[in-house]
C-alpha positions as CSV (number, residue, x, y, z in Angstrom):
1,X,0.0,0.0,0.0
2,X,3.3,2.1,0.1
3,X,4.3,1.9,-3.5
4,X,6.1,4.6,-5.1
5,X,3.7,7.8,-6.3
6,X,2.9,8.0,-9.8
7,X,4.4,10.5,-12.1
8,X,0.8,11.6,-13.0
9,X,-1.6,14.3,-12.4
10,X,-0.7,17.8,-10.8
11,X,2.2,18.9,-8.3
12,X,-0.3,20.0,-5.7
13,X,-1.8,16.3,-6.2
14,X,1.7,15.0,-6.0
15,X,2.1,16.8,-2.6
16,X,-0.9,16.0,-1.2
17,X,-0.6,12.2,-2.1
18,X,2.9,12.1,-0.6
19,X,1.8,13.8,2.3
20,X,-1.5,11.2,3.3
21,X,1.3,8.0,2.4
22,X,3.5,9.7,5.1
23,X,0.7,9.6,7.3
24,X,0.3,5.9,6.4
25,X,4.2,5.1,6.7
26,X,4.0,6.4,9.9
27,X,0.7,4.5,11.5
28,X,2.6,1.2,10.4
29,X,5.9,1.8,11.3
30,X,7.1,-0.1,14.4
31,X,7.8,3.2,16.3
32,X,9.2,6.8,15.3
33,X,11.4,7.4,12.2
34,X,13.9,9.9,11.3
35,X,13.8,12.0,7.9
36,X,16.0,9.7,6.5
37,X,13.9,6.6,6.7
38,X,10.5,8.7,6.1
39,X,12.5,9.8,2.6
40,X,13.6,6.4,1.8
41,X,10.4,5.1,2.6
42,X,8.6,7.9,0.4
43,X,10.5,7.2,-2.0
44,X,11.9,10.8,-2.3
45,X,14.9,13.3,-1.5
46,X,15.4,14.4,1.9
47,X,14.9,17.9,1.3
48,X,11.0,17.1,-0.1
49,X,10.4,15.0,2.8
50,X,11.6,17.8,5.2
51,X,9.2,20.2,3.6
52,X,6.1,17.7,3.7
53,X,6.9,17.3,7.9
54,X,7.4,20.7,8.3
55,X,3.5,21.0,6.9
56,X,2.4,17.9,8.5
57,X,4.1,19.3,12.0
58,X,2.5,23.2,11.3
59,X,-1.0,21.6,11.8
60,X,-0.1,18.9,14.5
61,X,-0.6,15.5,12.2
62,X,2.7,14.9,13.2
63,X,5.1,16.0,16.1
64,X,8.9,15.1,16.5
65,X,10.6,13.9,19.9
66,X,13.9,15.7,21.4
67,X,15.6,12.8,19.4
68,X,14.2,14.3,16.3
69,X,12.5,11.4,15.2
70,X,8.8,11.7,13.6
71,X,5.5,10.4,15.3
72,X,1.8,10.7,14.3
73,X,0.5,13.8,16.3
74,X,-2.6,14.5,18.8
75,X,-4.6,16.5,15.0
76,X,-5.0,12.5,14.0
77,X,-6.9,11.9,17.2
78,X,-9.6,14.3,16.9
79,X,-10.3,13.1,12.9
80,X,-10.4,9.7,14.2
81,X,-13.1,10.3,16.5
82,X,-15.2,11.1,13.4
83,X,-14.7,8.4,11.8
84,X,-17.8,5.5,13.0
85,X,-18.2,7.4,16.2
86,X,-21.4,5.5,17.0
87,X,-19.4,2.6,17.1
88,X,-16.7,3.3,19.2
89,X,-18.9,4.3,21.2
90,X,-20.9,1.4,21.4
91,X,-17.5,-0.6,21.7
92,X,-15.7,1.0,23.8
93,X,-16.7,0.0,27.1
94,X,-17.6,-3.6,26.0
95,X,-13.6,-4.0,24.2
96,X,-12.2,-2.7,27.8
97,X,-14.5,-5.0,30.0
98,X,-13.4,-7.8,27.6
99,X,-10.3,-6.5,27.1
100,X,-9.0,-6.9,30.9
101,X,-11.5,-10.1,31.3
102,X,-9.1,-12.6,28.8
103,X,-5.8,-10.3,30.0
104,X,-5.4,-9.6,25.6
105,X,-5.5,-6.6,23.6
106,X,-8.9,-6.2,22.2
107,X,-9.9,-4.2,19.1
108,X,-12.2,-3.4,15.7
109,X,-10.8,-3.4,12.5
110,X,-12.7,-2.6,9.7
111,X,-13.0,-3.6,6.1
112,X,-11.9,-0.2,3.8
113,X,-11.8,-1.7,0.1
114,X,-9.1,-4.5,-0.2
115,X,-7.5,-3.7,3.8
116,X,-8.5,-3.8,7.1
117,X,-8.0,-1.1,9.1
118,X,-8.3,-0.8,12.5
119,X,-10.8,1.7,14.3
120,X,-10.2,1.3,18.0
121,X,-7.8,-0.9,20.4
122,X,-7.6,-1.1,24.2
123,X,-5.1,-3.0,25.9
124,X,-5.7,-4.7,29.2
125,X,-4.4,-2.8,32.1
126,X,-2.9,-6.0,34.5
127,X,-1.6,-7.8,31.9
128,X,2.3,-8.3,31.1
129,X,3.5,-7.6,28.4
130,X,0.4,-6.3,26.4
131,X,0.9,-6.4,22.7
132,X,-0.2,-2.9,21.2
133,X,-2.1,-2.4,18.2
134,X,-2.3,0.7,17.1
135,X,-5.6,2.5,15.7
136,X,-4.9,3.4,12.1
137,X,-2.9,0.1,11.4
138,X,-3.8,-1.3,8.3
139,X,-3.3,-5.0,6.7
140,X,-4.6,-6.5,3.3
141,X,-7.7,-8.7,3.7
142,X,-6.5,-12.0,2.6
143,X,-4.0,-11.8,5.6
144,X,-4.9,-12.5,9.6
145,X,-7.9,-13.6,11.7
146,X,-9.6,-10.3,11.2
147,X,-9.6,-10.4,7.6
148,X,-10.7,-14.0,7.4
149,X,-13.5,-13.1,9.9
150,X,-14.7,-10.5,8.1
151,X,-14.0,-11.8,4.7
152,X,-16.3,-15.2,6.0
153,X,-19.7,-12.8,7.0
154,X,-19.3,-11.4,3.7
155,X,-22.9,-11.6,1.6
156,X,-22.2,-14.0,-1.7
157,X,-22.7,-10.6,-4.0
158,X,-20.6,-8.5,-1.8
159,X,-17.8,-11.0,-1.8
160,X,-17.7,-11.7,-5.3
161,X,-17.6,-7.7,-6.6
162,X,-14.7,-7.2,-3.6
163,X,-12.9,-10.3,-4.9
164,X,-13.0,-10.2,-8.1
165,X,-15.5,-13.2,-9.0
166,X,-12.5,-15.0,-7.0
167,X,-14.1,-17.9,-4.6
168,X,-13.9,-18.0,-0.6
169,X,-10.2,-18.1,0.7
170,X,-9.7,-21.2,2.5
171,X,-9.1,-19.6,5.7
172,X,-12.9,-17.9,5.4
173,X,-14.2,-21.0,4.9
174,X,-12.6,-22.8,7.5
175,X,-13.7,-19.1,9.7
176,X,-17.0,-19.7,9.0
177,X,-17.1,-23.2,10.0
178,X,-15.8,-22.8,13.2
179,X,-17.2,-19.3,14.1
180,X,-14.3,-17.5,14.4
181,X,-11.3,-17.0,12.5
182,X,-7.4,-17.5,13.9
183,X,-4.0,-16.6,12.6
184,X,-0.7,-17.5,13.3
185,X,2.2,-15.0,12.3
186,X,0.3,-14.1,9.4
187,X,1.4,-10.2,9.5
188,X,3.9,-9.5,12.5
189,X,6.5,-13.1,13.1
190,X,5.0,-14.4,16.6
191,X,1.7,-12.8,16.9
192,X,-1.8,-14.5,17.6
193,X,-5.0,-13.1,16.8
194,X,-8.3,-14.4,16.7
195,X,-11.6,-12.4,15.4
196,X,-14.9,-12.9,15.1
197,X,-17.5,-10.8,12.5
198,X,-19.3,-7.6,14.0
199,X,-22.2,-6.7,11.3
200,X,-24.1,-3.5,11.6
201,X,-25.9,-1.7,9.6
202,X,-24.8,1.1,8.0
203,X,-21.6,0.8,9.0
204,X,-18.7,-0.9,7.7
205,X,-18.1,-4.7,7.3
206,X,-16.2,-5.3,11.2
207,X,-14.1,-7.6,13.3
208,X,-13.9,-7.7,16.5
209,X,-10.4,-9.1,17.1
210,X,-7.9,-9.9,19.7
211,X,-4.1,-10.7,19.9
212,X,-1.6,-12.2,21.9
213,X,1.7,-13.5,22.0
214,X,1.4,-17.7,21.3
215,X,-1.7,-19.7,20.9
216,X,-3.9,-19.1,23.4
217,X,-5.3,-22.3,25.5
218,X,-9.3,-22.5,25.1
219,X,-9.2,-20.8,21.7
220,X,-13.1,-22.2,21.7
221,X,-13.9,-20.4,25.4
222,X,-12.2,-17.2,23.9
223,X,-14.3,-17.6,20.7
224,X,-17.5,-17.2,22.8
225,X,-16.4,-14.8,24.9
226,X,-15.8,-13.2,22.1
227,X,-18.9,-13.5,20.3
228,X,-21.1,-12.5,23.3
229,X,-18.8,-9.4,22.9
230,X,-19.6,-8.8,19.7
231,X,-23.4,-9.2,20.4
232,X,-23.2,-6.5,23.1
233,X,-21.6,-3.6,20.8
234,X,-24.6,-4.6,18.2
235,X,-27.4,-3.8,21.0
236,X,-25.5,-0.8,21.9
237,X,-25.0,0.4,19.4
238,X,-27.2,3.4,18.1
C-alpha cells in the first residue's frame, strides 16, 4: 500500500498524495522514524520529505521527539473520533470489560476496500507484556484472523464484486465453519490473533479481534467470549 507515487496528475496532487502516504508510513511503522527513513520510505529526497513534515508538523498531524525522530501527532486523534463514532462508542466500554477479562489486547478493524484497518484498540491494564495495536494500522484482507472473519460474513454478492468473481479463501471457509477465525504470524513473526464478525448496519463490514503472543489455550472459550462481545456492541449500538 506504500508503492512509489505516480508520475501523473498535478504537483499539488503529487504533494498532497505524498503527504497522506507519510501519514500511512508512519501508522505502520514499528515506532518513530527519522527523515532519512520517512524519505527512503517515500521514496523521495530528503529535502522534499523535510518540507512535507514541516507542513504535517504546522498543523499537528505529526510531532517530532527531542531525538528528532517523527511520530503521528494528537490533530490524527480528533479526525479519528469522526470516523464510525457510533461505534466506538458502542464498543468501547464492552472492548475494555473484555479486554481486561481474557488479560489480551482487544480491538475493531474494519473492512476499507481490499485492507482492514483498524478503528479502536484497548489493551488490558494487568496484563504483562500487552501487545499494542495501534488504531490506524492497516493490513490487506486476505491476511490474519480479522480479515478472514470478516472476509467469511461477507454476503455472496458482496464478496464476489470485492474479490474479483474469485471464490472464498480457505481460511474464510474454514472461519465460517468454526465461528471464528485465527492466525498465526500471518502479518507480525510471533503474533496470535483471533476475530470474530461484527455486522451492523450502515456501518462498515467489522471484526472484532484480539491478539496475543502464542496460541492461546481455550481458543473455543475465547471464541465465545468473544462473540457474546460482539453481540453487546450490536445492541448498543445506536
Amino acid at each position: 500500500m506504500t508503492g512509489p507515487i505516480s508520475p501523473s496528475g498535478t504537483a499539488g496532487s503529487q504533494t498532497l498524495a505524498r503527504g497522506l502516504r507519510a501519514l500511512d508510513i508512519l501508522a505502520e511503522a514499528d515506532g518513530p522514524l527519522s527523515i532519512a527513513d520517512l524519505a527512503e520510505r517515500l521514496g523521495v529526497h530528503r529535502s522534499n520529505a523535510y518540507r512535507l513534515l514541516r507542513t504535517l508538523e504546522e498543523h499537528r498531524y505529526v510531532v517530532r521527539d527531542e531525538l528528532g525522530l517523527i511520530r503521528l501527532g494528537p490533530r490524527l486523534a480528533a479526525l479519528a473520533r469522526g470516523v464510525s463514532p457510533a461505534l466506538q462508542s458502542a464498543a468501547l466500554p464492552v472492548l475494555t470489560e473484555f479486554a481486561n477479562e481474557v488479560g489480551m489486547t482487544a480491538f475493531i478493524a474494519v473492512l476499507d476496500l481490499d485492507d482492514v484497518v483498524t478503528l479502536i484498540s484497548v489493551e488490558p491494564t494487568r496484563a504483562h507484556p500487552a501487545v499494542a495495536q495501534r488504531p490506524g494500522a492497516r493490513h490487506p484482507v486476505t491476511r490474519g484472523a480479522p480479515g478472514h472473519a470478516i472476509e467469511a460474513a461477507l454476503p455472496a454478492s458482496e464478496h464476489h464484486r470485492l474479490f474479483d468473481g474469485a471464490p472464498r479463501s480457505a481460511s474464510a471457509v474454514e472461519a465460517h465453519r468454526l465461528g471464528y477465525a485465527l492466525s498465526q504470524d500471518e502479518v507480525v513473526h510471533g503474533l496470535t490473533s483471533i476475530a470474530v464478525p461484527l455486522e451492523i448496519a450502515g456501518e462498515p463490514h467489522a471484526a472484532l479481534a484480539a491478539v496475543s503472543i502464542g496460541l492461546p489455550a481455550d481458543l473455543e472459550g475465547l471464541a465465545a467470549r468473544m462473540r457474546a462481545a460482539a453481540a453487546s456492541i450490536a445492541r448498543d449500538f445506536h
